[in-house]
C-alpha positions as a Markdown table, in Angstrom:
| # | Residue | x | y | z |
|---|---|---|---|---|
| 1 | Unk | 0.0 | 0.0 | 0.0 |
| 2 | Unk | 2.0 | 3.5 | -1.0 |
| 3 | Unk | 0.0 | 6.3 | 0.9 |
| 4 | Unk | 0.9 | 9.8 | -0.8 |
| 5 | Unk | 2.1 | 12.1 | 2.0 |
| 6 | Unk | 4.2 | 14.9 | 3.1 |
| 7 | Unk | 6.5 | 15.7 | 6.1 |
| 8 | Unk | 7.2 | 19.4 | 6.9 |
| 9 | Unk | 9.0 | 21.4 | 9.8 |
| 10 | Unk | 10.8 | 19.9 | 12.6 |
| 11 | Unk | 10.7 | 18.8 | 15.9 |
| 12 | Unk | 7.6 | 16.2 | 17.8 |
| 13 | Unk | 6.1 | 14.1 | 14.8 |
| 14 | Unk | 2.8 | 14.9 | 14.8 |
| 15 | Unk | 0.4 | 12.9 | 12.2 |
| 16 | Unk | -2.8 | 14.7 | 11.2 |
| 17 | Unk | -5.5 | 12.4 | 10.5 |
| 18 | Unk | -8.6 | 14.2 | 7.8 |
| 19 | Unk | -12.0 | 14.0 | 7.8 |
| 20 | Unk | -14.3 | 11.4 | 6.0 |
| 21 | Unk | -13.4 | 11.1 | 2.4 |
| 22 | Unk | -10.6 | 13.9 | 2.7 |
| 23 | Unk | -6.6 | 14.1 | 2.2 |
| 24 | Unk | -4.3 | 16.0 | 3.5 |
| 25 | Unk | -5.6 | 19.4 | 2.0 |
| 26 | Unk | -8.1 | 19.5 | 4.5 |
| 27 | Unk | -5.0 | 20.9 | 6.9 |
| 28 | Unk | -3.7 | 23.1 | 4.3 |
| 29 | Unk | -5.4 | 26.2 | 5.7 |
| 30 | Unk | -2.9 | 25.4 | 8.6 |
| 31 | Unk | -0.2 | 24.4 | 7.9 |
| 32 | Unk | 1.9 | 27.9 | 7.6 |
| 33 | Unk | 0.6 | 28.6 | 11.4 |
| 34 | Unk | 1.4 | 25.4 | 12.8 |
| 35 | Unk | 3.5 | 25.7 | 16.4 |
| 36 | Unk | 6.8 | 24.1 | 15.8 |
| 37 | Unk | 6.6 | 19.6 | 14.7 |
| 38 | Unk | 7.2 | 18.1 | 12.5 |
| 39 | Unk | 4.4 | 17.3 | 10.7 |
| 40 | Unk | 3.4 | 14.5 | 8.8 |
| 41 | Unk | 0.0 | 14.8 | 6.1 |
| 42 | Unk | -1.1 | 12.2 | 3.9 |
| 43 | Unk | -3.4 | 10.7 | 1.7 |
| 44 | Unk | -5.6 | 7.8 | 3.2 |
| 45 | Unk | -6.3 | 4.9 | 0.9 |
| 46 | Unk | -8.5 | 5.6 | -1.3 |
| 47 | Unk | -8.3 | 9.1 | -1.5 |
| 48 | Unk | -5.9 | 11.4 | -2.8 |
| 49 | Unk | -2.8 | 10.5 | -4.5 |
| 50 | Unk | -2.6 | 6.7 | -2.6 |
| 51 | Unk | -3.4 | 3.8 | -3.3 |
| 52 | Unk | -7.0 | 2.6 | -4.2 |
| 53 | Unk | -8.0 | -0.8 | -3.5 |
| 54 | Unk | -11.2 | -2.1 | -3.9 |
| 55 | Unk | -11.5 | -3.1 | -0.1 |
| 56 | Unk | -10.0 | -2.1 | 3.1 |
| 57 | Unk | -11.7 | 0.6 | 4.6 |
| 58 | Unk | -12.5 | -0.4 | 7.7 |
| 59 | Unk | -11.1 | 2.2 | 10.9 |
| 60 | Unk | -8.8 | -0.2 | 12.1 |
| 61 | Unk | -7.1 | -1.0 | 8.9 |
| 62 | Unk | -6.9 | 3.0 | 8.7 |
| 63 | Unk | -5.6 | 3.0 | 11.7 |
| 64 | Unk | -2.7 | 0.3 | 10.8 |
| 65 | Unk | -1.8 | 2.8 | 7.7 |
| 66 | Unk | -1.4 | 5.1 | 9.5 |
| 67 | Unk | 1.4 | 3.5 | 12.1 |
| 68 | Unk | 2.8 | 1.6 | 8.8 |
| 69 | Unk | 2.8 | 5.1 | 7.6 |
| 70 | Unk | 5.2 | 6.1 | 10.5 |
| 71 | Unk | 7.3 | 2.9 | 10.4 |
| 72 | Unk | 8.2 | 3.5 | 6.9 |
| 73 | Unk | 9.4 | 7.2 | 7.9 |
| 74 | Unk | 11.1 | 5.5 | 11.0 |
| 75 | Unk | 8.9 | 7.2 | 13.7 |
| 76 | Unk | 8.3 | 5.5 | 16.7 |
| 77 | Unk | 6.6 | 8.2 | 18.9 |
| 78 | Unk | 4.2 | 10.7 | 17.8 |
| 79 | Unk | 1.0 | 13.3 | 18.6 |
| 80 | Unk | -2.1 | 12.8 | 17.0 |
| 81 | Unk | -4.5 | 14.9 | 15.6 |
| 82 | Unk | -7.8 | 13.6 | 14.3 |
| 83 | Unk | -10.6 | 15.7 | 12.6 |
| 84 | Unk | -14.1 | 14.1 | 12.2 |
| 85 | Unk | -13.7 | 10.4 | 11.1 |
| 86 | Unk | -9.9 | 11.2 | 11.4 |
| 87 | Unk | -10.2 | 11.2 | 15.4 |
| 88 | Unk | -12.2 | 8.1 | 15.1 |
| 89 | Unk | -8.8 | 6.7 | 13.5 |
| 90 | Unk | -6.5 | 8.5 | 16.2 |
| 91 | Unk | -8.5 | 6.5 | 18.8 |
| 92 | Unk | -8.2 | 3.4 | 17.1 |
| 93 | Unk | -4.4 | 4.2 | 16.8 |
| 94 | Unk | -4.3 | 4.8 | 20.3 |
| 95 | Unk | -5.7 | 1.8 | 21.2 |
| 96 | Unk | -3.6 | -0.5 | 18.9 |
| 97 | Unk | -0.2 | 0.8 | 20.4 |
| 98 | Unk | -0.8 | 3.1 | 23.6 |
| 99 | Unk | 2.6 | 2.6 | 24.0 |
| 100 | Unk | 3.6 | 4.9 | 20.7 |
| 101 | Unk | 1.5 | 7.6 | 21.7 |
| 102 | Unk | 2.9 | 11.1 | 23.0 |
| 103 | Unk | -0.2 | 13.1 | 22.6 |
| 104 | Unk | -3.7 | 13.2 | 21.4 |
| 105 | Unk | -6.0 | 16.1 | 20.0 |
| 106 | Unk | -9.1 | 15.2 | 18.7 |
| 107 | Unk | -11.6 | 17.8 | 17.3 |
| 108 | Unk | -15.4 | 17.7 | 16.3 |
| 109 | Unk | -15.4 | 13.6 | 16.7 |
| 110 | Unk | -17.6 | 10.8 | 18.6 |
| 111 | Unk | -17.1 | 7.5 | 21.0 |
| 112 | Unk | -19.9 | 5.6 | 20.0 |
| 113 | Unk | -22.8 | 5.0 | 17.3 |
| 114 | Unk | -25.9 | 7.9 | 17.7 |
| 115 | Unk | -28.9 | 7.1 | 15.7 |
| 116 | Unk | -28.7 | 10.8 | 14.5 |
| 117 | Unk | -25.3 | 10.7 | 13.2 |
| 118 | Unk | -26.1 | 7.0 | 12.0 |
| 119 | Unk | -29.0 | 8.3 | 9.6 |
| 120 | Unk | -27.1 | 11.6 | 9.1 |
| 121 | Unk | -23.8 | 9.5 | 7.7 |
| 122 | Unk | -26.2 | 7.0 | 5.9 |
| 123 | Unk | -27.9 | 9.6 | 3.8 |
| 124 | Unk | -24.6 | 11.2 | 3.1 |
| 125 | Unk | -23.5 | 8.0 | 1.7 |
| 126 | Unk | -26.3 | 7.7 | -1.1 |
| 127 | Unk | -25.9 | 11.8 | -1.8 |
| 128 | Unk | -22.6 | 10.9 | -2.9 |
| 129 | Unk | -23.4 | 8.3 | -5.1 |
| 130 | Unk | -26.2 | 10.1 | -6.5 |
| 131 | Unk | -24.6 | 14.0 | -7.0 |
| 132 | Unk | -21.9 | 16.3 | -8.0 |
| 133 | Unk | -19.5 | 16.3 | -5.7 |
| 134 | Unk | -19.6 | 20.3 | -6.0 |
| 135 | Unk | -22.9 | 19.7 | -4.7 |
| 136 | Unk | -22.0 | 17.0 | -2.3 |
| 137 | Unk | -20.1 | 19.4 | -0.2 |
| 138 | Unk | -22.7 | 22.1 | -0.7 |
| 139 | Unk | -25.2 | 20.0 | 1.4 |
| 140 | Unk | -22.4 | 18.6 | 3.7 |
| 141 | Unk | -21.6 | 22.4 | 4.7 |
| 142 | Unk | -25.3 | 22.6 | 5.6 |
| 143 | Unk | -24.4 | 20.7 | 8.5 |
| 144 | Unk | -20.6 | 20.9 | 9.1 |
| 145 | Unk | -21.1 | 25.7 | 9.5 |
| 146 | Unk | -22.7 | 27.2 | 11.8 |
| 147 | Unk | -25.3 | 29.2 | 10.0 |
| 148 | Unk | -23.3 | 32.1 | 11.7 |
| 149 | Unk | -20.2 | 31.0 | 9.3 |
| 150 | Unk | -22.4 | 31.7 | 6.3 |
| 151 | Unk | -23.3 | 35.4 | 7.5 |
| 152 | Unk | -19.6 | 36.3 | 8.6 |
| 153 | Unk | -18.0 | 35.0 | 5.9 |
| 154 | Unk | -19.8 | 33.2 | 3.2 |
| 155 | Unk | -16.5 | 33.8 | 0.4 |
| 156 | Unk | -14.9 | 31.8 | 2.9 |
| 157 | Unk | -17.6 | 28.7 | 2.3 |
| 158 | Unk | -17.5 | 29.6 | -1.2 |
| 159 | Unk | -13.9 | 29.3 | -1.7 |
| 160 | Unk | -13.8 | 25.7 | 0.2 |
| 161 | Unk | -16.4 | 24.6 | -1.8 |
| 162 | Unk | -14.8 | 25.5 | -5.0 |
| 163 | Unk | -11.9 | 24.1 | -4.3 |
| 164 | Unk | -13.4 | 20.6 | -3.2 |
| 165 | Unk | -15.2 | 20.8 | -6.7 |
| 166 | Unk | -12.1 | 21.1 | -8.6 |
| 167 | Unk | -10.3 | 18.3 | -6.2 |
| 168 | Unk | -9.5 | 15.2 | -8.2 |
| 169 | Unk | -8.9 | 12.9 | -5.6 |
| 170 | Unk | -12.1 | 12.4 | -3.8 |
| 171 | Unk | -12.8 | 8.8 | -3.3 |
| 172 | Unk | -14.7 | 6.5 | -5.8 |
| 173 | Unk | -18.6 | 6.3 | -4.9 |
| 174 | Unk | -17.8 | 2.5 | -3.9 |
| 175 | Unk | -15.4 | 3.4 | -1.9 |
| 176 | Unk | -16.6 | 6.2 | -0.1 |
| 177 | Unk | -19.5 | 4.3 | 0.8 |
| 178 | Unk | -17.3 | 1.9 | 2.7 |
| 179 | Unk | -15.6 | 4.7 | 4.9 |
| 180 | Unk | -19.3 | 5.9 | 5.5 |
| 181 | Unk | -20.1 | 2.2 | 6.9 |
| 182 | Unk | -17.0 | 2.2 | 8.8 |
| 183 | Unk | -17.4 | 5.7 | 10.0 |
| 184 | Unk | -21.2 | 3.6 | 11.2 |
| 185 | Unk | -19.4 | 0.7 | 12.8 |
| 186 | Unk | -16.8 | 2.5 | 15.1 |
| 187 | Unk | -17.3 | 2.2 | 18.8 |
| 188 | Unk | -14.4 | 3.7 | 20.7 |
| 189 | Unk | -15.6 | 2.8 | 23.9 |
| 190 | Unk | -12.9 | 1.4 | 26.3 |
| 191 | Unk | -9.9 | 1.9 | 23.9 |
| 192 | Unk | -8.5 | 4.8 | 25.4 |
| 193 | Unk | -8.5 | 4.1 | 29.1 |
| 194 | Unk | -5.1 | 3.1 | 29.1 |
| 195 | Unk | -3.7 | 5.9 | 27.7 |
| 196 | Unk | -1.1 | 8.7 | 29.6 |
| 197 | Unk | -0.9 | 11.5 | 27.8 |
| 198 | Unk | -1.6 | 15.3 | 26.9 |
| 199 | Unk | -4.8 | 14.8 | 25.4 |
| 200 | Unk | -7.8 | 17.6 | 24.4 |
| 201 | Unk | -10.7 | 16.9 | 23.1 |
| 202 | Unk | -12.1 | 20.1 | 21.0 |
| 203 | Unk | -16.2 | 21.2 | 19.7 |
| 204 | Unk | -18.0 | 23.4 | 18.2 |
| 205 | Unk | -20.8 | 24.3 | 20.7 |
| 206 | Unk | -23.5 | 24.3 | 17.5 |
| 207 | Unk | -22.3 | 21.3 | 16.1 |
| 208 | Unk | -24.9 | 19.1 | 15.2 |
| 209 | Unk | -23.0 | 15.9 | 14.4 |
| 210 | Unk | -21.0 | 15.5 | 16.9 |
| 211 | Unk | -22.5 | 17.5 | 20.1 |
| 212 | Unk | -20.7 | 18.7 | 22.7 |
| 213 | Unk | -22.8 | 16.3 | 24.7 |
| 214 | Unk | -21.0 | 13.3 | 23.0 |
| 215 | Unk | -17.7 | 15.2 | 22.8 |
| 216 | Unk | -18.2 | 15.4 | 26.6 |
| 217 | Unk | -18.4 | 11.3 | 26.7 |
| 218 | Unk | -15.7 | 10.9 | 24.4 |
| 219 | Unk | -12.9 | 12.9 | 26.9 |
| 220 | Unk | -14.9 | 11.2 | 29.8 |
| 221 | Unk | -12.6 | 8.2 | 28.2 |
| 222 | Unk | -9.3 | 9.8 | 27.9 |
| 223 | Unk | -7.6 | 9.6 | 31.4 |
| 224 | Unk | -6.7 | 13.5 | 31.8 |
| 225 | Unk | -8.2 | 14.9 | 28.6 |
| 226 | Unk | -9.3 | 18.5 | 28.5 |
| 227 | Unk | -12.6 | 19.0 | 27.2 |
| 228 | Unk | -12.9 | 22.8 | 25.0 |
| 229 | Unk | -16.7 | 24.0 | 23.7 |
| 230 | Unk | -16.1 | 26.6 | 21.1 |
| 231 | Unk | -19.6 | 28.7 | 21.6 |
| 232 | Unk | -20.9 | 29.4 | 17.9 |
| 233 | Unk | -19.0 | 27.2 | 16.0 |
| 234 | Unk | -20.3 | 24.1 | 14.5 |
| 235 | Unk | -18.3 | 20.8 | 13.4 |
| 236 | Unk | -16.6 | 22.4 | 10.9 |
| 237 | Unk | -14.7 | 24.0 | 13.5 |
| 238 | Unk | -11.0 | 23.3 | 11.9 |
| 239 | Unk | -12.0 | 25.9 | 9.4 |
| 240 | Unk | -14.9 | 28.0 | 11.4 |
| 241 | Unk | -11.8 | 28.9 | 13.6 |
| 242 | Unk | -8.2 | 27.7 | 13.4 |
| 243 | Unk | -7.0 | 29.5 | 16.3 |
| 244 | Unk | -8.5 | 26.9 | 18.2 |
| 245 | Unk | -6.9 | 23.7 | 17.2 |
| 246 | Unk | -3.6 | 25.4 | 16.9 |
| 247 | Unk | -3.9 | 26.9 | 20.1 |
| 248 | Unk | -4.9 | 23.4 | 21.5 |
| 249 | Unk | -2.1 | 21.5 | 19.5 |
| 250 | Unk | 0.6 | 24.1 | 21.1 |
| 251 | Unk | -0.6 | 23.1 | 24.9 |
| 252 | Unk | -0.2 | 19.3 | 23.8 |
| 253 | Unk | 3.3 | 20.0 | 22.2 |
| 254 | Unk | 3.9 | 22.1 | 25.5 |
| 255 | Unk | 2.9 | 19.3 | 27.7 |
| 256 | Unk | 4.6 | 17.1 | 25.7 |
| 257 | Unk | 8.1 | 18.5 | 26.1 |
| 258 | Unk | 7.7 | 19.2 | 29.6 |
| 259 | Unk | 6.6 | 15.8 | 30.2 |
| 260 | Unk | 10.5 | 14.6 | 28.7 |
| 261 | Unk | 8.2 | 11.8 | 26.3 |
């Protein structure tokens, strides 16, 4: 499996994990503001540049990429950072090898099947097979922004949605309806009680996929974790505000180093 990826900056390895059906220009908005790691963006199977097999979408073979991502670059330790169905990866990394885990930052993500976000994810799933993705997303947005988003800066929606239009690596309609099934199947609950490290857990206080409510049971899970509502953001908060995950992702680096991991 050859995953398409790219390493910038030096410093803690930190892996950042995108949403469903994304690659790594969902963090490209950040990367020139990121505190100082060395970090690692990529492509999952099925997406991007990578590889695209015909099966092998399940979260725990995503989350086996991603540490064969980091043998292949020779990185044992690292910080996670998961976005959407990207933290539900970072918890199943963190399960599989608590061992290789330095810190954790998970943003706008669940713990457990919600027959809300079960339909929600289902109906998504057919969309895609069924429309542009230009107009995919347009829908999506509906329910990733805050309608507040949309009055403060709707070029900034536009300009996202453009760009997602023009994107040529969105996953095949077969294929994305696997992730959405495996985004339906996870259950994190009980992987991370093991785990010792800086850890945050960031949401949108309007966001209507993954609450603050379950956001709350999710950190409930991580030993330590910090639990940050963003008031009037929704789970599109990686792009509603970026101060916020970089802020949090500097306090985990922080810990980090003064931890000596």
């Amino acid at each position: 499996m050859q995953l398409a990826f790219r390493r910038e900056g030096e410093g803690e390895p930190v892996l950042f994990l995108p949403p469903l059906g994304g690659t790594h220009a969902a963090f490209n908005h950040l990367r020139r503001r990121l505190p100082p790691c060395q970090a690692i963006l990529f492509d999952p199977r099925g997406s991007g540049a990578s590889d695209r097999p015909a099966s092998g979408y399940s979260v725990q073979q995503a989350a086996a990429d991603g540490w064969a991502l980091l043998d292949g670059l020779g990185i044992g330790q690292a910080v996670l950072v998961g976005v959407s169905f990207g933290g539900a990866v970072a918890q199943a990394m963190a399960g599989t090898h608590p061992d290789r885990m330095d810190g954790l930052l998970l943003i706008s993500t669940w713990l457990a099947p919600d027959a809300h976000r079960s339909e929600l994810v289902r109906v998504w799933a057919e969309l895609y097979e069924r429309l542009p993705v230009g107009l995919f997303y347009r829908e999506v947005h509906l329910w990733t922004f805050a309608p507040a988003l949309y009055e403060r800066s709707e070029a900034t929606i536009r300009r996202l949605q453009q760009g997602l239009a023009l994107e040529r690596g969105h996953p095949d309609r077969a294929v994305f309806r696997q992730m959405a099934e495996a985004a339906l199947a996870f259950d994190g609950r009980g992987l991370l009680a093991g785990l010792r490290v800086p850890a945050r857990v960031l949401v949108g206080g309007e966001d209507r996929v993954t609450p603050p409510k379950e956001a709350g049971r999710l950190a409930a899970q991580v030993p330590g974790a910090e639990l940050r509502v963003v008031p009037g953001r929704g789970h599109g908060l990686v792009w509603e505000d970026p101060d916020e995950p970089l802020q949090a992702l500097a306090e985990v680096l922080n810990a980090v180093e003064v931890s000596g991991r």
